[in-house]
Gaussian input, Z-matrix of N, CA and C with variables (Angstrom, degrees):
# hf/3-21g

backbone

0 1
 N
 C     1     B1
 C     2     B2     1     A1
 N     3     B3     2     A2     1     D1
 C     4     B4     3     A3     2     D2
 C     5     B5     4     A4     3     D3
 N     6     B6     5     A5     4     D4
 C     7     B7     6     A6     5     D5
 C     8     B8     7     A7     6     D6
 N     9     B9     8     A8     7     D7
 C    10    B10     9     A9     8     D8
 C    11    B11    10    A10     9     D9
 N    12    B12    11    A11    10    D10
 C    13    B13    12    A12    11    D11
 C    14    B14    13    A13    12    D12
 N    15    B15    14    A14    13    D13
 C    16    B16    15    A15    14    D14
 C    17    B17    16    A16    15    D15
 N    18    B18    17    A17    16    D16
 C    19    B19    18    A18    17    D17
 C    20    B20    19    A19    18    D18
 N    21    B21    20    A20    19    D19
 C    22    B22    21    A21    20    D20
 C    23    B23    22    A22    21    D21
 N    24    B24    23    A23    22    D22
 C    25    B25    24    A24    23    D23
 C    26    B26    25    A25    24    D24
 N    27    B27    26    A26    25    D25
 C    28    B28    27    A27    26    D26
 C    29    B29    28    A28    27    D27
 N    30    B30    29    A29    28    D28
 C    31    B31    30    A30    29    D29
 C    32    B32    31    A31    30    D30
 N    33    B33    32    A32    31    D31
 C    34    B34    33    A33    32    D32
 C    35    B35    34    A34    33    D33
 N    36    B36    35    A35    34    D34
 C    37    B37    36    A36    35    D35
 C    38    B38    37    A37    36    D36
 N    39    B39    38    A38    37    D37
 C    40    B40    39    A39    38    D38
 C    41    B41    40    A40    39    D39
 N    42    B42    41    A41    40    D40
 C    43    B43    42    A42    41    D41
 C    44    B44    43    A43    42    D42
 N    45    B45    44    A44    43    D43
 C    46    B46    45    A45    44    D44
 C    47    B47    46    A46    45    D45
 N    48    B48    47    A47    46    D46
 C    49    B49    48    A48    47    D47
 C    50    B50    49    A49    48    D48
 N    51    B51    50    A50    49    D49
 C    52    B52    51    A51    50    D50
 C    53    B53    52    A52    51    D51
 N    54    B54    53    A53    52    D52
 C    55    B55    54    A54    53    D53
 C    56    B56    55    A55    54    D54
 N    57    B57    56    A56    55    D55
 C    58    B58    57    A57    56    D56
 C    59    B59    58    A58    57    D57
 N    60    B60    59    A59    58    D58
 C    61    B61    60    A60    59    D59
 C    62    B62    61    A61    60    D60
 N    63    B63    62    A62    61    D61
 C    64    B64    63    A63    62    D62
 C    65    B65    64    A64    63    D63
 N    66    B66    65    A65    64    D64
 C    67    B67    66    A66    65    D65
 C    68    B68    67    A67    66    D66
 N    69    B69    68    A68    67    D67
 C    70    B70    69    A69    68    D68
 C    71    B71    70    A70    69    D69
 N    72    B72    71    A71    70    D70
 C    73    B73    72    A72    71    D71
 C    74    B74    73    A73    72    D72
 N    75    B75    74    A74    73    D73
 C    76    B76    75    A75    74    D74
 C    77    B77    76    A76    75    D75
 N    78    B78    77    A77    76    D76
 C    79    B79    78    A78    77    D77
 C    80    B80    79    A79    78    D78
 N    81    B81    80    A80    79    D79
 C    82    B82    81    A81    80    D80
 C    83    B83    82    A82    81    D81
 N    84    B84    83    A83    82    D82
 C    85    B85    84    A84    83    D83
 C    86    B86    85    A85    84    D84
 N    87    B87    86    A86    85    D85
 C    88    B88    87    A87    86    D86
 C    89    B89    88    A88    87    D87
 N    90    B90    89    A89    88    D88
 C    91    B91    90    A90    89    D89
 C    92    B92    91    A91    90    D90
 N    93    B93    92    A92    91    D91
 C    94    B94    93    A93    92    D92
 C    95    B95    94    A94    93    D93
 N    96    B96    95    A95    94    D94
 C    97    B97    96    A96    95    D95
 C    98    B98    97    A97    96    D96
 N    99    B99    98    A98    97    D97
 C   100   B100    99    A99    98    D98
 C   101   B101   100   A100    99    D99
 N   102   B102   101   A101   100   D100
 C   103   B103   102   A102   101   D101
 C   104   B104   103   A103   102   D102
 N   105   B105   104   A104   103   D103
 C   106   B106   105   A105   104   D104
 C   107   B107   106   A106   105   D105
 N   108   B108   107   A107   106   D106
 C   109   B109   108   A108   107   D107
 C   110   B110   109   A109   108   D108
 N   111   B111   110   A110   109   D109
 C   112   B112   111   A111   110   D110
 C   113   B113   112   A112   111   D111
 N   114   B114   113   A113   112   D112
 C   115   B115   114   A114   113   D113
 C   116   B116   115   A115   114   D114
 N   117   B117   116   A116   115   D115
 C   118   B118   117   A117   116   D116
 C   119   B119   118   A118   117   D117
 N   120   B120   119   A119   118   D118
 C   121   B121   120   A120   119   D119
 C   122   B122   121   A121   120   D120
 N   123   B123   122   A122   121   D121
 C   124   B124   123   A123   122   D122
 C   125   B125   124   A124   123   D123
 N   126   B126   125   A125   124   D124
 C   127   B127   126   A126   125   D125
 C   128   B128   127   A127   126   D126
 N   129   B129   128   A128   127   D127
 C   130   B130   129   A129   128   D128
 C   131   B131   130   A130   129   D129
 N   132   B132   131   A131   130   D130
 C   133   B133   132   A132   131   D131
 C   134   B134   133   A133   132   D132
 N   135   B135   134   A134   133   D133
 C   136   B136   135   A135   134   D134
 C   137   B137   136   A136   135   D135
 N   138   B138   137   A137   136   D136
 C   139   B139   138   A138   137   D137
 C   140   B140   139   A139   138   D138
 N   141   B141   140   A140   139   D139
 C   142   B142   141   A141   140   D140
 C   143   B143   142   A142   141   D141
 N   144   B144   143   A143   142   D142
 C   145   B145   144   A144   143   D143
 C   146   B146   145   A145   144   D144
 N   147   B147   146   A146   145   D145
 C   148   B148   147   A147   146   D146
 C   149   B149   148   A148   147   D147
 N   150   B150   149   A149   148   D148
 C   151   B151   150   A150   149   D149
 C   152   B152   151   A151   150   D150
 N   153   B153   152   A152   151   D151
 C   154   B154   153   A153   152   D152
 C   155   B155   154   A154   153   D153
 N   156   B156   155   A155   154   D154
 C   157   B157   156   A156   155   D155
 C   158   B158   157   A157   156   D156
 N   159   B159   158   A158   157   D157
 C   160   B160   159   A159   158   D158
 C   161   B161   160   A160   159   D159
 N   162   B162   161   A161   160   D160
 C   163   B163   162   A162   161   D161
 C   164   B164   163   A163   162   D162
 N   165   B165   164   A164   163   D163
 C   166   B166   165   A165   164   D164
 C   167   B167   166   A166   165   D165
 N   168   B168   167   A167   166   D166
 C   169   B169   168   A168   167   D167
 C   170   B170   169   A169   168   D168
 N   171   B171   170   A170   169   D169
 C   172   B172   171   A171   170   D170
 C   173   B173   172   A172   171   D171
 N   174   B174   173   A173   172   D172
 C   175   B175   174   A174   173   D173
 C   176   B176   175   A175   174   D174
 N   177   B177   176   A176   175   D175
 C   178   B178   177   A177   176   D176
 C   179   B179   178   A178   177   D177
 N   180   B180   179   A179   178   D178
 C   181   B181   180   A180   179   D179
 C   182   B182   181   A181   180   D180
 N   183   B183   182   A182   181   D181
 C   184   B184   183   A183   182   D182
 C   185   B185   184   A184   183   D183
 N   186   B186   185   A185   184   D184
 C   187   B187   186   A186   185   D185
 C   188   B188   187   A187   186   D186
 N   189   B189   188   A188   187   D187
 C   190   B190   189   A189   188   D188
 C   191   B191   190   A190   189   D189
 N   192   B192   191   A191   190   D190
 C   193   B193   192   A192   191   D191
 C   194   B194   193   A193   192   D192

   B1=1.4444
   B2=1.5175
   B3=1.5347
   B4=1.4851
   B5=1.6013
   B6=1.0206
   B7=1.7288
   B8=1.8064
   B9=1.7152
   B10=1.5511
   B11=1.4301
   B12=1.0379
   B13=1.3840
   B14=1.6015
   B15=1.2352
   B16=1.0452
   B17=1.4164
   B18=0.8634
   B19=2.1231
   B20=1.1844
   B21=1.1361
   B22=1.7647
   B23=1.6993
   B24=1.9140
   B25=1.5213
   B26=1.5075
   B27=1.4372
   B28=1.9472
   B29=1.4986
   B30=1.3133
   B31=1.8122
   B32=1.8033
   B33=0.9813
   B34=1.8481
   B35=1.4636
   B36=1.8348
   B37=1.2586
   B38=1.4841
   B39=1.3980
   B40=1.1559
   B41=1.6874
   B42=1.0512
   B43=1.7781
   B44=1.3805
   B45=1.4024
   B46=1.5138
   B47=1.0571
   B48=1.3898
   B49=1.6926
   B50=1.3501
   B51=1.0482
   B52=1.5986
   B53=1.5617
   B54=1.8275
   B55=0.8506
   B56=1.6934
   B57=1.7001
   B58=1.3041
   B59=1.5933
   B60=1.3534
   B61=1.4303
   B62=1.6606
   B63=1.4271
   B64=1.5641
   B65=1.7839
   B66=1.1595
   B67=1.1040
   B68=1.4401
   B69=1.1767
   B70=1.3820
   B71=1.4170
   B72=1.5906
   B73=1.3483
   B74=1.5438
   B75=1.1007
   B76=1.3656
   B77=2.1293
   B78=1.0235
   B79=1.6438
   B80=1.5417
   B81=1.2958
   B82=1.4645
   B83=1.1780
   B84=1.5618
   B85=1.5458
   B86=1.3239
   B87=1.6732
   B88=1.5744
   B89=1.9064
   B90=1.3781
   B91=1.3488
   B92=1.7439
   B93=1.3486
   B94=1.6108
   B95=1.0800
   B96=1.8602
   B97=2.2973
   B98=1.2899
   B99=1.5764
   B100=1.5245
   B101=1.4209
   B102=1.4208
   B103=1.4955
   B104=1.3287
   B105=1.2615
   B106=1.1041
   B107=1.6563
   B108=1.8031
   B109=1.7095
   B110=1.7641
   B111=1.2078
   B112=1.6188
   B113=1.6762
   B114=1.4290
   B115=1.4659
   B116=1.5513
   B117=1.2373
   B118=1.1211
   B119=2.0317
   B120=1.0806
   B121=1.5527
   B122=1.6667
   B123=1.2405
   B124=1.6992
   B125=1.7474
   B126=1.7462
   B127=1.2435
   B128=1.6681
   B129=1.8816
   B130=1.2391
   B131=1.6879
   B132=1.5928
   B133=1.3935
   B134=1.3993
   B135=1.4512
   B136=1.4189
   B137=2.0007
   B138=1.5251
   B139=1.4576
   B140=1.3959
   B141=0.9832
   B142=2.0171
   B143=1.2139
   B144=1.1435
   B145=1.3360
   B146=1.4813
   B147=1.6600
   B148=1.7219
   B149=1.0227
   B150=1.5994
   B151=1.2436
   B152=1.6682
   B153=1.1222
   B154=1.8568
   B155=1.4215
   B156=1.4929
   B157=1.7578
   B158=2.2462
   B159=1.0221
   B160=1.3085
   B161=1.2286
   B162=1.4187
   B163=1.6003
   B164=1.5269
   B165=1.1781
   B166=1.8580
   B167=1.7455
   B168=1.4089
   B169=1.1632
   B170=1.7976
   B171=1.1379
   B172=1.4815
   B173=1.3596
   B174=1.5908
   B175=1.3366
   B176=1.3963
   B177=1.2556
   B178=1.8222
   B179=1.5548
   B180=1.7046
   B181=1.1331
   B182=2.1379
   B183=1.6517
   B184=1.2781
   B185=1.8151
   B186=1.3043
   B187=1.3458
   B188=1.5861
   B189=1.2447
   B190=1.2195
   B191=1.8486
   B192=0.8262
   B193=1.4212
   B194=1.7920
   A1=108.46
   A2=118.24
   A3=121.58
   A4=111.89
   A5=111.15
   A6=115.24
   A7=127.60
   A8=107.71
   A9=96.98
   A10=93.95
   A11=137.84
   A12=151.88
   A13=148.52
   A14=129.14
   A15=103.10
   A16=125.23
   A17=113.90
   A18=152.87
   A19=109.04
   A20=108.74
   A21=115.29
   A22=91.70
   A23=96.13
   A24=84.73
   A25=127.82
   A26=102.94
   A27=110.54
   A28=102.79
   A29=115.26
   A30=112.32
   A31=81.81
   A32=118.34
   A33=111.00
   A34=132.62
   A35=101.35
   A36=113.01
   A37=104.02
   A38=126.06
   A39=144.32
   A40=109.46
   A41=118.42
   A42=125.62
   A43=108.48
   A44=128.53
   A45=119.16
   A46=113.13
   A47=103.41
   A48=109.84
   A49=121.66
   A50=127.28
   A51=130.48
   A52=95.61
   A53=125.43
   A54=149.25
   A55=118.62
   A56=91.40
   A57=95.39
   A58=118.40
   A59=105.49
   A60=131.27
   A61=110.01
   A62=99.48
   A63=126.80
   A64=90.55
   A65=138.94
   A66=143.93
   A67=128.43
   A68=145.91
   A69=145.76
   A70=117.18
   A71=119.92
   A72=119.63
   A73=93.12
   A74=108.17
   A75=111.46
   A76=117.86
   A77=103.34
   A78=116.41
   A79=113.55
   A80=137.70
   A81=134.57
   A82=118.47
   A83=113.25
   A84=112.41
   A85=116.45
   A86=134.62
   A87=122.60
   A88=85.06
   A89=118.38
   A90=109.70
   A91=102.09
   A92=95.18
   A93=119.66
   A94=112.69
   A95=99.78
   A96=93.28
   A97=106.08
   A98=96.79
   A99=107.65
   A100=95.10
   A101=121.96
   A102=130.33
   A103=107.97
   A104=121.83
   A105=142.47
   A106=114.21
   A107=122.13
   A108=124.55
   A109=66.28
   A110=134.32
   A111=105.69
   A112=120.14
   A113=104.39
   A114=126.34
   A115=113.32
   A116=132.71
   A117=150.97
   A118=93.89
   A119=94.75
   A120=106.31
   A121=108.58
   A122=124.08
   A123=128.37
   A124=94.89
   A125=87.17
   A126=90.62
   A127=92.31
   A128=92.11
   A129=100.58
   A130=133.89
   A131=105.93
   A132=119.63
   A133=98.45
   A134=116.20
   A135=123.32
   A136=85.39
   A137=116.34
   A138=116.31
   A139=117.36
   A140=110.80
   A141=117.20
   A142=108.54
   A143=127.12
   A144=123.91
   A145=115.92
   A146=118.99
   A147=121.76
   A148=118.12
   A149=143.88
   A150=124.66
   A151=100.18
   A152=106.69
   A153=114.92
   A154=97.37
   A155=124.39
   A156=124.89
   A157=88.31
   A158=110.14
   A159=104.37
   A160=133.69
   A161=100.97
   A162=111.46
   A163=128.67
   A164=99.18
   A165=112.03
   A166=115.19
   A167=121.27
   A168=126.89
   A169=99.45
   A170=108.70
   A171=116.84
   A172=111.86
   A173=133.99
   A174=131.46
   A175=129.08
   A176=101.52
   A177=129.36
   A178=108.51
   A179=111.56
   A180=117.56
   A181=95.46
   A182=108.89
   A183=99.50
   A184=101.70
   A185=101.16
   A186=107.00
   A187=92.72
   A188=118.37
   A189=138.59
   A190=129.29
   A191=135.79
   A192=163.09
   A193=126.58
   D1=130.92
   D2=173.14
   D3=-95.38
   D4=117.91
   D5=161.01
   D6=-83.26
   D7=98.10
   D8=179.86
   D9=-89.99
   D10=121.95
   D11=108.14
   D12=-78.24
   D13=126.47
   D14=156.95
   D15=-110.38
   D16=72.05
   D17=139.19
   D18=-82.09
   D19=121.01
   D20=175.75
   D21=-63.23
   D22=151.63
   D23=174.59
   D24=-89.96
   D25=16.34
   D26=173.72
   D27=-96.12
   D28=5.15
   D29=179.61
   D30=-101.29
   D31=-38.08
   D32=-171.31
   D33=-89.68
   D34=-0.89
   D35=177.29
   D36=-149.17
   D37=31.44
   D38=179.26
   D39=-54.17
   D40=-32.47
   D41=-171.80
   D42=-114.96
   D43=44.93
   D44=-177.75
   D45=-80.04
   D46=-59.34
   D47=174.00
   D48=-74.16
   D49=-8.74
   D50=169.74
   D51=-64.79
   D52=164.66
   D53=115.58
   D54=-50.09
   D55=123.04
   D56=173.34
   D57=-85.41
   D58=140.22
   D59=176.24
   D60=-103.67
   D61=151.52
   D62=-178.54
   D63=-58.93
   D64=162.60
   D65=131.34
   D66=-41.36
   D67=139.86
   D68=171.85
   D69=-125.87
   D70=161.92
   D71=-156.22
   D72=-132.56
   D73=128.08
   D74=164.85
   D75=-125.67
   D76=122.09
   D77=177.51
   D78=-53.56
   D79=82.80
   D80=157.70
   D81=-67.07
   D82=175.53
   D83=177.38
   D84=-77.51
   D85=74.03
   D86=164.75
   D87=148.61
   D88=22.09
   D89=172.57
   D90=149.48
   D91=-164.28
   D92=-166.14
   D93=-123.85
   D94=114.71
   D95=168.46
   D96=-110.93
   D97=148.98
   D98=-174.33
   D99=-87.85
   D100=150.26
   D101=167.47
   D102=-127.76
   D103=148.68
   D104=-158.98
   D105=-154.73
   D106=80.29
   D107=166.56
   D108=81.80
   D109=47.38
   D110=143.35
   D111=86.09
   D112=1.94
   D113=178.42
   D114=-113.47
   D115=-179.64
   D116=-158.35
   D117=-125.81
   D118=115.71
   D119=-162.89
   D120=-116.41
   D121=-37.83
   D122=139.38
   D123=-166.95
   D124=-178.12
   D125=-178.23
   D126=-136.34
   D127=151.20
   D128=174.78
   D129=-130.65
   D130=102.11
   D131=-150.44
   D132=-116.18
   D133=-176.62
   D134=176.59
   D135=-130.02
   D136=-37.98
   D137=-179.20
   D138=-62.64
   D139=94.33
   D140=163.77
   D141=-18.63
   D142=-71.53
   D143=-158.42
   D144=-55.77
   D145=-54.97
   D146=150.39
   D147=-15.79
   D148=-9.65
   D149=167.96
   D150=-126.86
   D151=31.17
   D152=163.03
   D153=-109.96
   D154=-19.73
   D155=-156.92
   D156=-73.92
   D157=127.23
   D158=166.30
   D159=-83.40
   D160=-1.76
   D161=153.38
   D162=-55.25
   D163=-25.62
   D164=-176.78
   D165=-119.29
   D166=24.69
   D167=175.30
   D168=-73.17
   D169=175.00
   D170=-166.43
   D171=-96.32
   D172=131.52
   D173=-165.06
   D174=59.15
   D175=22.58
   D176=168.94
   D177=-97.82
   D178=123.22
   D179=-162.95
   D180=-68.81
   D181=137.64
   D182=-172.35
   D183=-94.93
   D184=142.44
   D185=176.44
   D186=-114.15
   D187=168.27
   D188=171.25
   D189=-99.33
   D190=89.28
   D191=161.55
   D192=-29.42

């Protein structure tokens, strides 16, 4: 199988060797990010701007605030 992407291929196979984990939810100020192995997996807001914050972009390691 060929993959054209342009996704680097460590953003598309980033967790091989990890054990996969359940997703987890953590409560921010103005909504909910999903995490996923320790990453930022989406976020779920009703505030626009929360998804300009680059703290909560997708496959961004999440730190806590």
């Amino acid at each position: 199988m060929i993959l054209h992407s342009i996704i680097g291929i460590g953003d598309i196979f980033y967790n091989m060797d990890e054990q996969y984990r359940k997703p987890e939810y953590r409560s921010v100020r103005g909504g909910i990010v999903e995490l996923e192995n320790g990453r930022v997996k989406r976020l779920i807001s009703t505030d626009p701007r929360m998804y300009l914050d680059g703290r909560y972009q997708p496959y961004t390691i999440y730190r806590e605030s």
